[in-house]
N, C-alpha and C positions, 0 to 999 in steps of 0.2 A: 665843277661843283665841290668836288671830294678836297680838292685844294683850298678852295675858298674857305670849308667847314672848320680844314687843317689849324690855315691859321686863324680864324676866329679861338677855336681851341683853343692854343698857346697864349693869346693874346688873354682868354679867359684863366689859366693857369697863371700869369704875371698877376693879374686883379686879383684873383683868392689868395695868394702870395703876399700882395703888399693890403690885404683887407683883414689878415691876420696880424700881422703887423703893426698896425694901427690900433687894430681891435683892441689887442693886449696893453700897448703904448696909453690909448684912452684911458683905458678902464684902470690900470695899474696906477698911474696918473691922478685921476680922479677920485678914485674910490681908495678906505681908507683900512684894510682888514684889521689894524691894531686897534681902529676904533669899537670894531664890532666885539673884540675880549672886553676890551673895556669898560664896556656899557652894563657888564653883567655887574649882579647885585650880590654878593661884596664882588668886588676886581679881582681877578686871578693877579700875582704877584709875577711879576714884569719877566723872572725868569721863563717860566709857564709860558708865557704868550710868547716870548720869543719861540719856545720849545716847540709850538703849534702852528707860527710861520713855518718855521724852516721846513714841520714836515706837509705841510701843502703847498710849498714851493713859493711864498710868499711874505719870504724874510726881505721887509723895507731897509734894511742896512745896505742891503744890497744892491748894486746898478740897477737900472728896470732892465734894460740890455742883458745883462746876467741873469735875469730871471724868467726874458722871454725866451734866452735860448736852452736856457733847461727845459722850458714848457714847451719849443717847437718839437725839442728833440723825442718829448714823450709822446709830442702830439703825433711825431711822424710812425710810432709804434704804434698809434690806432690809440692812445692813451691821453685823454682830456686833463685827465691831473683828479686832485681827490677838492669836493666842497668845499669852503671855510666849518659846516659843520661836520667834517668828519668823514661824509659819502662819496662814494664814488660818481665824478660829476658822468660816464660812461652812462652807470646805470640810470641814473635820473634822467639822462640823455634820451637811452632806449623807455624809457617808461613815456615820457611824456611826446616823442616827435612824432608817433601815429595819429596822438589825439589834432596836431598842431596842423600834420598834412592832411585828415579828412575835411579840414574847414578848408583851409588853401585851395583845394582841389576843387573842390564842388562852387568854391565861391568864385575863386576865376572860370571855372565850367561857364559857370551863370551869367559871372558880368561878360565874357567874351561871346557866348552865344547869341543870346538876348541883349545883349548890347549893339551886335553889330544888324542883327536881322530889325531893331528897332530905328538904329540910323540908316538904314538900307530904306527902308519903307516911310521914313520921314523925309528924304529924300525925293524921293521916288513922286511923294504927296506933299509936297513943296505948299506951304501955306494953306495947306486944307482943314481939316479939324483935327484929324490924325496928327496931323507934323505939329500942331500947335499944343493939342493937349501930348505929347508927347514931349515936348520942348517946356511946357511949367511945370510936369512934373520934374525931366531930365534937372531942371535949374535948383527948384525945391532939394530935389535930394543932394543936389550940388552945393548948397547953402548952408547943408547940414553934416558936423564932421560922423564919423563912424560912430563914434559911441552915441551920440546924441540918437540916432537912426536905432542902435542895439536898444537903449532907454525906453523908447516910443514903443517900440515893437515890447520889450517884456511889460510897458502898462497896459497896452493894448492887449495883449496874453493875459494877463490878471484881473482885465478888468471882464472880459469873455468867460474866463473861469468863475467870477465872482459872480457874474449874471445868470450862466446855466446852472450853477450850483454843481458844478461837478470841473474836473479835467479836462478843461478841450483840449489846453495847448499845453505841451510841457516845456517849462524855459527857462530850468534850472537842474547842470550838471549833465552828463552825458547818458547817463538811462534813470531809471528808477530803481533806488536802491533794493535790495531785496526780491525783484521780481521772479517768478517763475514760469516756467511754461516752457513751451517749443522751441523752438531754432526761431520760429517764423514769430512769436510773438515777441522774442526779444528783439529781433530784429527789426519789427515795427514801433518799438518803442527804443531805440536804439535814433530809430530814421523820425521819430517826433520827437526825439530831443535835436534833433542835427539841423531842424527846420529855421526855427529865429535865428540863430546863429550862423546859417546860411546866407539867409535874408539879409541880418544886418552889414555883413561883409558884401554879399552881393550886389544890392540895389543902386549901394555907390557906384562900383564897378560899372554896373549896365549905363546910370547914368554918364559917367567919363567914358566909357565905349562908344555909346553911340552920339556923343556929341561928334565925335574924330570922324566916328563912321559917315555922320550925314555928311559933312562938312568936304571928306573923302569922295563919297557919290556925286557930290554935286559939281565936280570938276568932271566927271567924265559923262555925265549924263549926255553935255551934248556934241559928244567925240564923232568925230568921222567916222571911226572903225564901226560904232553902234549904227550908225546909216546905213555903212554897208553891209552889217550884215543883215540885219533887217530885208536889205533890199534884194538878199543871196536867197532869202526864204523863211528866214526866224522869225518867231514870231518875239512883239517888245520884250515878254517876258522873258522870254529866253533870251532873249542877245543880254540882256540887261543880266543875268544870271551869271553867264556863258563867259562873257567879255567885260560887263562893266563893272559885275561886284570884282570881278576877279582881279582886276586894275587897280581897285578900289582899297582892297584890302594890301597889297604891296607896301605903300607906307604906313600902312595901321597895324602890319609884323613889325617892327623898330617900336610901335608905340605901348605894344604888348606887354614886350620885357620890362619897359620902364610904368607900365601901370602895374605890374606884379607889386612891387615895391610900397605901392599904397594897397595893396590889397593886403601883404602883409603886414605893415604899419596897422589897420583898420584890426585885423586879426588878433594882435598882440590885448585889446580894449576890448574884444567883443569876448576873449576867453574869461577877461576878471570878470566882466557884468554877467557873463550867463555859468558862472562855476564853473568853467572846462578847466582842466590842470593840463593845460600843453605848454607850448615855449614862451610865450607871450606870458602867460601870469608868471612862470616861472625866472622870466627876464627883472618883471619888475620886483620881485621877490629876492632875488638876486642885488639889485642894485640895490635896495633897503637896507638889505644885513652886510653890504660893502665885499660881495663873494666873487672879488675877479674872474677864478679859475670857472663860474658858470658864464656869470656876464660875457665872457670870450667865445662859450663853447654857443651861448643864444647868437651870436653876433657872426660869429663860423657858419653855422647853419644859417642864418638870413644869408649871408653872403654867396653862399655853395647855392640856394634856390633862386635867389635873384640871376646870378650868372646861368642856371639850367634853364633860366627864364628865357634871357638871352639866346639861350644857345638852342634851344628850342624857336624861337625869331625866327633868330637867321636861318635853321631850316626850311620854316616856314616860307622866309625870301625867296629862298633857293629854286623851292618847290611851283612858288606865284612867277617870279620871273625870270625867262629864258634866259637873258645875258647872263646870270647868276649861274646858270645850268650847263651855257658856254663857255663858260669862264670868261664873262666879261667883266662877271663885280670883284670887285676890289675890297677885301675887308680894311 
């Protein structure tokens, strides 16, 4: 197992390796810093803006090769490089990636949990009322991309606000400005603003979970192994627990890592619609004003969670099946 982990690792080390690389290469490529001086009203005089490249490592004279390896080498000192306006991209870094990982966290929580216990048990009720209203909704929310999902959810907040005449729901910004009180009172308005925002990253998720999931269950549902253990003395529920979710969930670890990737995609939409200032508004805010040196450091961070994503799986494999544990899997 410890070997298998190994090299997954390394092989995860080469991908963050050449996923900076790119990153830089894209963005340097694409985006355009000399346009962002330029736009200002009068124009700074062409000396100036050169003056301003050079010290945020972003002088277009220059190779883009020469300029990502100035930027590796800062990067490799723990040092992202400074804004196009002037900030350190570091600090804006640590300011914003807590707000970015409490949605992450709680909304793959959500879609992973409730995802797979809903294709587990649609499964399980194969054409009954359950599998079925589970199945138009699972499709409905499949139909609809992330923000459209954030959208519905804060009219549906505003429109429950507008009807009780008061705050039900709060669905804009991460607490309420000003507030005072306890530990505990912040806290619960801390966790009513973290609610829509949850939802609208989650609900996708649970839908794509448990499609995999049911889809997973119903290959093993009518395995030999489930006969017999049943017939050792379990009772369904538990063989099906014990033996079949557990089966079950083996290829739905591989399908984890790669659903993270829409969970963060969907993340980056629900921070602009609901005010959060994490990495996601700050990406797209970044790509407007043409500020490589952030666009790289948003695109660094998606890459380093998507791979933890991963490597989090493959534990996961490791853990569900034996050969893995024997060293029979093969990364």
């Amino acid at each position: 197992m410890l070997g298998f982990l190994a090299r997954r690792l390394a092989y995860y080390v080469v991908l963050l390796l050449s996923a900076a690389f790119l990153s830089y290469l894209l963005a340097a490529t694409a985006l355009s810093p000399r346009a962002y001086f330029q736009a200002r009203v009068p124009p700074p005089p062409a000396e100036q803006v050169d003056r301003q490249l050079r010290a945020v490592g972003l002088d277009d004279r220059q190779p883009v090769t020469a300029r990502f390896a100035g930027w590796a080498a800062r990067a490799a000192r723990g040092d992202l490089g400074v804004s196009i306006t002037g900030t350190s991209v570091n600090a804006e870094f640590g300011r914003r990636v807590g707000v970015s990982l409490r949605l992450l966290v709680l909304g793959t929580a959500l879609g992973i949990g409730a995802g797979v216990a809903a294709g587990a048990w649609s499964a399980v009720k194969q054409y009954r009322l359950s599998d079925r209203t589970f199945t138009l909704v699972a499709f409905l929310l499949l139909s609809m991309p992330t923000f459209l999902v954030a959208l519905l959810l804060k009219i549906a907040a505003l429109a429950a606000n507008q009807a009780s005449g008061r705050q039900l729901v709060a669905f804009t910004g991460e607490s309420t400005p000003g507030l005072t009180g306890s530990a505990l009172t912040v806290l619960a308005d801390r966790a009513g603003h973290l609610l829509l925002p949850t939802l609208s990253i989650g609900l996708v998720a649970v839908a794509t979970y448990s499609r995999y999931q049911r889809s997973a269950m119903l290959d093993v549902l009518g395995a030999d192994y489930l006969r017999t253990a049943e017939a050792k003395g379990l009772s369904r529920r538990a063989a099906l627990v014990k033996h079949g979710l557990r089966t079950a969930l083996i290829p739905m670890s591989t399908f984890f890592s790669f659903g993270f990737l829409g969970v963060l995609t969907g993340a980056t939409f629900t921070e602009k619609i609901f005010g959060w200032h994490g990495m996601g508004e700050w990406f797209i805010d970044s790509v407007n004003n043409n500020d490589v040196n952030a666009v790289v450091a948003v695109n660094l961070f998606a890459a380093v969670t998507v791979l933890l994503a991963g490597l989090l799986a493959d534990v996961l494999h490791a853990v569900l099946d034996p050969r893995v544990r024997l060293g029979g899997g093969r990364g």
